[in-house]
C-alpha positions as a Markdown table, in Angstrom:
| # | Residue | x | y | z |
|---|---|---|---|---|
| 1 | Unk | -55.9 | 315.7 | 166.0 |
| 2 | Unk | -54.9 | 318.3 | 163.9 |
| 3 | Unk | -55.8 | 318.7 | 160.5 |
| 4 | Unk | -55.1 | 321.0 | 157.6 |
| 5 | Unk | -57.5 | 322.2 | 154.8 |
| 6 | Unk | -56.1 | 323.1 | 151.7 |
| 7 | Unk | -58.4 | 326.3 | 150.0 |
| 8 | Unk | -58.2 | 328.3 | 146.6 |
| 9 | Unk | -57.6 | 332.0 | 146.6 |
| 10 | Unk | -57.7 | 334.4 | 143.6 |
| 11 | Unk | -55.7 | 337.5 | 144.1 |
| 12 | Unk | -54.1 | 340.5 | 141.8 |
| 13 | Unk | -50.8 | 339.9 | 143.1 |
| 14 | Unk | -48.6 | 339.6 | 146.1 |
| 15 | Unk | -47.3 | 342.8 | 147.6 |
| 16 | Unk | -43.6 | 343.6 | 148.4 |
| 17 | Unk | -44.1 | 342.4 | 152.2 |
| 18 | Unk | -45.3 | 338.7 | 150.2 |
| 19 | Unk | -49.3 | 339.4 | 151.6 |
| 20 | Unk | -52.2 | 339.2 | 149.0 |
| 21 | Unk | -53.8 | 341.6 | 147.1 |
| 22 | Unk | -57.5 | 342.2 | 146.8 |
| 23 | Unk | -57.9 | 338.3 | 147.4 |
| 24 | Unk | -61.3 | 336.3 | 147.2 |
| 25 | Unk | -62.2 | 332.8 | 148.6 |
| 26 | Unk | -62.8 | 330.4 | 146.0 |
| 27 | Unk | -62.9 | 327.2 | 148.0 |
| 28 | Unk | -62.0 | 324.0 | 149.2 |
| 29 | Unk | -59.9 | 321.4 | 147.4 |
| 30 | Unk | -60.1 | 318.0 | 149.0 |
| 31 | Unk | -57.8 | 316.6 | 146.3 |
| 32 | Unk | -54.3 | 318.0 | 147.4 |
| 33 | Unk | -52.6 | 317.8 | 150.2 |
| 34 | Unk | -50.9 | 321.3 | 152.6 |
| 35 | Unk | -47.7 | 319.7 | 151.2 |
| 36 | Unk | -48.6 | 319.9 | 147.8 |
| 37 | Unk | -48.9 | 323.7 | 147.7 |
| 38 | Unk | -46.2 | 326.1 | 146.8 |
| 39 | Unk | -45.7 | 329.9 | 146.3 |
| 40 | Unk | -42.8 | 329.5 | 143.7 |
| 41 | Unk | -44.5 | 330.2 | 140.7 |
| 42 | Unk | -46.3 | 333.5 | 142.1 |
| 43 | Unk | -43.3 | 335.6 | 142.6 |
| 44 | Unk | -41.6 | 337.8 | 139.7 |
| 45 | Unk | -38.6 | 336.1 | 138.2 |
| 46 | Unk | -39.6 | 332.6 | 139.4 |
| 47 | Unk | -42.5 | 331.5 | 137.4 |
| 48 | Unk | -42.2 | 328.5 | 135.2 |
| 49 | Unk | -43.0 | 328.8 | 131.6 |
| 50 | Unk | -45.8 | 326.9 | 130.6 |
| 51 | Unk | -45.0 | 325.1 | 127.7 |
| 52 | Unk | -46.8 | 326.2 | 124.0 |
């Protein structure tokens, strides 16, 4: 069975080929599922104002 672990990552930025920069482990979240996660919000001209 396979099974897929969904972890936290803090990093500066992504680079122009999309890898991470200067990222650090943070963890394990048990409380979101692989389908869950997306990029969108990480990449210039994408990111979704938060509102206030």
């Amino acid at each position: 069975m396979l099974r897929w672990l969904v972890c936290i990552v803090e990093f500066l930025e992504f680079t122009g080929d999309i890898q991470l920069r200067a990222p650090a482990w943070k963890g394990l979240r048990d409380d979101k599922a692989p389908g869950e996660c997306t990029m969108e919000d990480q990449f210039p001209g994408t990111a979704k104002k938060k509102p206030g």
